[in-house]
N, C-alpha and C positions, 0 to 999 in steps of 0.2 A: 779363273776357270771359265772358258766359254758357254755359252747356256746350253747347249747340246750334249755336252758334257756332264753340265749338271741335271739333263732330264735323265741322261742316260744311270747317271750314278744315284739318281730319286728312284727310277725304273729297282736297280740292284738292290737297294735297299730294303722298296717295297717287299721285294721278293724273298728278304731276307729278316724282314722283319724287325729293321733298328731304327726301331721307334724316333729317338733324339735326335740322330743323323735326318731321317725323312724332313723332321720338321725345321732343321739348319737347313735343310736343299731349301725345301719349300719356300720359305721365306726368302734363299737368295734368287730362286727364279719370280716370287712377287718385285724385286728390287732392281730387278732388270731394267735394260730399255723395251728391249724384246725379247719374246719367245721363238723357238723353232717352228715352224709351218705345221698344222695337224698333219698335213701329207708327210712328212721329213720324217716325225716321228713315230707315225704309220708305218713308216718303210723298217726306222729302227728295232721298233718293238713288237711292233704286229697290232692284231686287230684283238685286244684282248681287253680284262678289266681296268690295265694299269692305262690305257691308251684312252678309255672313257673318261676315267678322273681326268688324265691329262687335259684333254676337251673342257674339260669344267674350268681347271687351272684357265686353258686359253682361253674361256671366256669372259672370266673374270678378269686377266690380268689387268690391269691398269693403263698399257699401253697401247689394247689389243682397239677400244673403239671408248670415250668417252659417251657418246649418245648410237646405243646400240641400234640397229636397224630391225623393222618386224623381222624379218628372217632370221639377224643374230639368235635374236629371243626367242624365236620359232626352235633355233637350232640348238641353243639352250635346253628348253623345254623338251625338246627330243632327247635330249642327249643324257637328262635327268631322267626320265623314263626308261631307258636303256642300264641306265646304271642302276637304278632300280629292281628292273629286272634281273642283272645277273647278279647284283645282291641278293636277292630274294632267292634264285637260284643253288647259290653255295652255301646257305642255310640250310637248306635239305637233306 
């Protein structure tokens, strides 16, 4: 399955809430070479919560930058904050 695919069917999931499946995705896009571009999958999904986590996924991944740069981490940091808040958000 190409990895686009499997954001896309991570994205489906989320939305539907199966749990086992989420965490198979998840694990086959850690396993990857690469991930899809934040922009690409911005375009896919929108600007929404599942598109934050993604950001996290791409920061994390493994292929994405072995010694992150102050901005990575900057943009990390950001991006934790964000999900933060819209968590915080749909607890209310």
């Amino acid at each position: 399955m190409a990895t686009m695919d499997v954001v896309l069917d991570l994205y489906r999931s989320t939305n539907e809430r199966v749990e086992n499946k989420m965490c198979t995705l998840y694990q086959a896009l850690m396993m990857s070479d690469h991930l899809p571009s934040l922009e690409d999958v911005k375009q896919a999904v929108g600007n929404n919560i599942f598109y934050t986590l993604y950001v996290e996924i791409w920061y994390r991944h493994p292929g994405s930058s072995s010694n992150p740069t102050f901005l990575q981490r900057l943009g990390s940091w950001d991006n934790y904050c964000r999900l933060f808040k819209e968590l915080s958000f749909h607890t209310k």
